[in-house]
N, C-alpha and C positions, 0 to 999 in steps of 0.2 A: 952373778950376772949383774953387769953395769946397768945404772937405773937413773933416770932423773931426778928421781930423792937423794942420791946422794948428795946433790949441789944444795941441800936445805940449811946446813948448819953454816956455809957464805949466806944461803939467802936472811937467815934467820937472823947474822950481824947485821943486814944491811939496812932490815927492818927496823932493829932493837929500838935506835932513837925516834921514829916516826909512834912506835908502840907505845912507850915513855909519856910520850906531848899527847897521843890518843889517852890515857888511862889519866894524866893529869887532867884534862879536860872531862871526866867523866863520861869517856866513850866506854863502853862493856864490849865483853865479848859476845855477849848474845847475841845484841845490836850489829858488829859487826857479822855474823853469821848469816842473822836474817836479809841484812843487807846484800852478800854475796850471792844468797839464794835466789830472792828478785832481781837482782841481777842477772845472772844467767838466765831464768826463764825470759823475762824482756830479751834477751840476748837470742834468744832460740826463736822465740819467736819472729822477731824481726827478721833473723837470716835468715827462716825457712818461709817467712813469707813476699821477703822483698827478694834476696838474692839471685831468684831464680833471674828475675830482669832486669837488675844492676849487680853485676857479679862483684863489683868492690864493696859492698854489704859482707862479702865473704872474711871480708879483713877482721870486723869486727872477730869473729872466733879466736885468734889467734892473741890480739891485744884483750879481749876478756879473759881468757885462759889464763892469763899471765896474771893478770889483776886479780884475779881467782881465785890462785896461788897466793896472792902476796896475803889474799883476806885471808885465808885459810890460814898461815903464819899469822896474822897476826890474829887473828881471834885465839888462836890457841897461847901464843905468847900470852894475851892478855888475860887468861885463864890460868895457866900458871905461875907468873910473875907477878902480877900486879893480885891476885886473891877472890881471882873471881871463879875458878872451880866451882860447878857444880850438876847433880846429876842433870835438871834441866838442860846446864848448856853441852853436857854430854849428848843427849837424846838430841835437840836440835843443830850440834856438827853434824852427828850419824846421820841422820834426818837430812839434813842440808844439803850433805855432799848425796845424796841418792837423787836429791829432786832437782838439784843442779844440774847433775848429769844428764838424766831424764831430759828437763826444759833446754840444756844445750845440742843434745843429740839427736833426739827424735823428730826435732822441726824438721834435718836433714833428710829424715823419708819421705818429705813431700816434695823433694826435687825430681823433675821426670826422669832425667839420667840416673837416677839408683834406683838398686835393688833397695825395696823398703825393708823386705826380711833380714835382710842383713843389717841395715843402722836398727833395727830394735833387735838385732842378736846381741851384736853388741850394748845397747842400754844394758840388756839383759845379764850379759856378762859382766858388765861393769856394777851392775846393782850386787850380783854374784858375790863376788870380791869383794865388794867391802860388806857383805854381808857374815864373809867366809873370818873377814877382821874382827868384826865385833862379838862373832861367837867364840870365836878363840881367845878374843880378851875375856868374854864372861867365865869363860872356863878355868880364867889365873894364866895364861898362858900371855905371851906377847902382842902386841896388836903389830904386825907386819903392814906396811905403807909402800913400800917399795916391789918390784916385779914387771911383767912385761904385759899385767892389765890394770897396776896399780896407778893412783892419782893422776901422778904428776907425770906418767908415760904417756896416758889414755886423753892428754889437756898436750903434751907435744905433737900425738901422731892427730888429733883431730887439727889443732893448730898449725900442723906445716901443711896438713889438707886445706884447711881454711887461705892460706896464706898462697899458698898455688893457685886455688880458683880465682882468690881475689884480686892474685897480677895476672891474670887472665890465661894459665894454663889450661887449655882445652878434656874435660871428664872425657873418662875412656881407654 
């Protein structure tokens, strides 16, 4: 199945020199992790509590998601290339991408037009999956990224949602 992870390994050149100048400069991957994390929440927050009555708050989602992406690249780059591996910054990607998620999506249940059961199905699904990754890496097995609830799907389909409301497509 086609997936938006496949476009990682362009994204991941497009990175490479930005990665370089961060890791000369004594930027970490943790740093950038933590960073992505409040990120997103600030981001979840804001949309779920301005957007309902300035819908171009909506935009934000779609230009975070992408920046999202690029920290997520690059903290990981900067973890295995530049020598910063370690179980720490294992535990706070795993960590990060769950509470990212969480602080990006779940603001969206406070909009009147949704079902809220449904944007925390989803959290919920999305915690799922990458929950379903890291037990299959502990197992020796692969950590799978890719699929139709993984990362970089679940950051396109919130993001062309975000990006509808925000030019003012009508919910519903």
């Amino acid at each position: 199945m086609a997936s938006v992870y496949d476009l990682k390994p362009a994204f991941s050149r497009l990175l490479r020199p930005l990665v370089a100048y961060l890791a000369s400069h004594g930027v970490t991957a943790n740093q950038v992790t933590v960073g992505a994390a409040l990120l997103s929440l600030v981001t979840g927050l804001t949309v779920g509590c301005l957007a309902p009555v300035r819908p171009g708050y909506f935009l934000l989602l779609p230009t975070v998601l992408l920046v999202r992406m690029g920290l997520n690249a690059i903290d990981g780059m900067l973890a295995r290339e530049h020598g910063q591996k370690s179980q720490l910054g294992a535990f706070l990607n795993e960590l990060g991408d769950v509470l990212s998620d969480a602080g990006l999506y779940l603001p969206l249940a406070w909009l009147p037009w949704v079902t809220s059961e449904l944007v925390v199905l989803f959290a919920l699904v999305a915690a799922l999956t990458e929950l379903a990754g890291v037990v299959s890496q502990s197992l020796g097995k692969s950590r799978r990224y890719d699929g139709p609830m993984g990362k970089s799907d679940r950051a396109f389909l919130v993001g062309a949602i975000g990006l509808a409301l925000g030019l003012g497509v009508a919910p519903g």
